[in-house]
N, C-alpha and C positions, 0 to 999 in steps of 0.2 A: 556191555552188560556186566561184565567182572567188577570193573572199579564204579558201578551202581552197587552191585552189593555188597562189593566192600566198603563202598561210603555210610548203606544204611546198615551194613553191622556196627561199622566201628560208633555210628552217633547210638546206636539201641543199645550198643555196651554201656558208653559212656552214661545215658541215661539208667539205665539199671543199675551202674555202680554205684550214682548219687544218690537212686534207690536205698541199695543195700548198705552204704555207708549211715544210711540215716535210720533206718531200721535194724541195723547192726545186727545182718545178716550173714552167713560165712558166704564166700568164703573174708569178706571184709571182717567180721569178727574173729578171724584169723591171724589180721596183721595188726589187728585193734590190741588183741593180748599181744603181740610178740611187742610191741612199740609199749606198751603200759600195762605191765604184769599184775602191778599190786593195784588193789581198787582205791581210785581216785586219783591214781596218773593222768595225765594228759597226754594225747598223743595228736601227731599231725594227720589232722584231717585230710588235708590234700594230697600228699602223700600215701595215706590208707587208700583214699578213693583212686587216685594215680594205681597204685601195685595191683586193687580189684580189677579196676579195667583192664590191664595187662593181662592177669589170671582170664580172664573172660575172652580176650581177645587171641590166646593162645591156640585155640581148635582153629580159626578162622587163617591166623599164620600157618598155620602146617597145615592148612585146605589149599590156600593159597602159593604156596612153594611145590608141595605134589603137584598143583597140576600145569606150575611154570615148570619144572621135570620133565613131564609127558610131554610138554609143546616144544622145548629143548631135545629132545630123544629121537621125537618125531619128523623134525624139519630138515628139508630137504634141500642140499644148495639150488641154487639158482644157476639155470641155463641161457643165455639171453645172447642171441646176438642182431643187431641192429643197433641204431641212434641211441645214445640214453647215457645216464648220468648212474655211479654206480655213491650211495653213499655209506659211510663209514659212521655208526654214531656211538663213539665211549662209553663205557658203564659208570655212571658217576650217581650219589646221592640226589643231587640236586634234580626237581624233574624225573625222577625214575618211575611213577608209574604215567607218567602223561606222553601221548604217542606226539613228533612235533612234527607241524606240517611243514612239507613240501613245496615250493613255488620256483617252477620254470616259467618264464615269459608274463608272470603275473596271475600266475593260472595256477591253480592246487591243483596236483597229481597226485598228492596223497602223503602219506604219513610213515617217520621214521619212529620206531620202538628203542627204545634202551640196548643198550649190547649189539646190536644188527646193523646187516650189511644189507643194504636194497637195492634195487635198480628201480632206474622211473625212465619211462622213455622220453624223450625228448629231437624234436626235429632236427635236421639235418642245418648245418651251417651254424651263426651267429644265436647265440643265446643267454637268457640271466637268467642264474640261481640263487632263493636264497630260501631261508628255514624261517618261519615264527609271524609271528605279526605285533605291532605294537612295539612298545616299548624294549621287548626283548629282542628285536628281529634281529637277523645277523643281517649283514653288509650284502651288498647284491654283489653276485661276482661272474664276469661275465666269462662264457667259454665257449669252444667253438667244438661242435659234436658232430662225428661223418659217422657213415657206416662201417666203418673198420675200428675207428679210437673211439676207445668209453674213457673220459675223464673219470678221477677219484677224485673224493672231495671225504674231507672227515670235521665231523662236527663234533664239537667240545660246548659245554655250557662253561662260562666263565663265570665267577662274581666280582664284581664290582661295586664296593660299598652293601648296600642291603639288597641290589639288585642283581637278578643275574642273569646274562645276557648270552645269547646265542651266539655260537663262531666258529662258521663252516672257512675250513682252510683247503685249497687242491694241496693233491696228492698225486704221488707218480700214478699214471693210468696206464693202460692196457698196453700201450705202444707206445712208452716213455715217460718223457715228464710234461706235464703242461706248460703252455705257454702263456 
């Protein structure tokens, strides 16, 4: 629901900029005189219409950072014990608002956020993980999960030429290192 409204704010800015840029509306007739003071300057259009949507988009950034805060503030660690896979996913630009799925045995359990640590449970004995589908997918990587050891595993988005690709690595777990 969030990045639904975050998608149709940012395209209703965008469109109201190209708006006001063309009607030479403030706050774009703001950046129109600071670029071209005296009359019959030129100034960049793109540019004007770029910094308008900025200015516009600025209530919806600081909507949107309050209330990653409150969800930051509020959260609670995790208790977990039984079968499962606990994962690790870095804070990186690339992909930061898209949650990336999960897949034990070929089966979605569900989705890792930006910055977080999750657990997914996963059956007892021989098992494949991996993150993404398509072209970005990471590698399948197999582990073996009892009721006592939680494997750790941390996901990195890598790039690769224009692409960037998913790359979940193990990590020491609960009762050592994997094997």
């Amino acid at each position: 629901m969030k990045k639904t409204l975050t998608l149709i704010y940012t395209l209703s800015t965008l469109a109201y900029s190209v708006f006001a840029v063309i009607a030479e509306l403030q706050p774009a007739l703001f950046w129109m005189e600071l670029f071209a003071p005296n009359i019959g300057d030129t100034y960049p259009v793109l540019l004007v219409m770029l910094l308008t949507m900025l200015t516009f988009l600025l209530p919806m950034l600081v909507l949107l950072l309050t209330i990653r805060w409150i969800q930051n503030k509020n959260e609670k660690p995790q208790i977990v014990d039984g079968p499962g896979i606990w994962i690790i996913r870095k804070r990186q630009l690339q992909s930061a608002l898209i949650d990336i799925p999960v897949y034990i045995n070929d089966k979605k359990v569900g989705a890792i956020d930006m910055g977080k640590i999750k657990f997914f449970d996963a059956p007892t004995g021989k098992n494949i993980v991996a993150v993404g589908k398509g072209m970005v997918a990471s590698e399948k990587i197999e582990f073996t999960c009892s009721a006592t050891e939680q494997p750790y595993f941390k996901l990195e988005i890598v790039q690769s030429g224009l692409i960037a690709k998913y790359t979940l690595s193990p990590i020491a777990s609960s009762e050592g290192s994997l094997k």
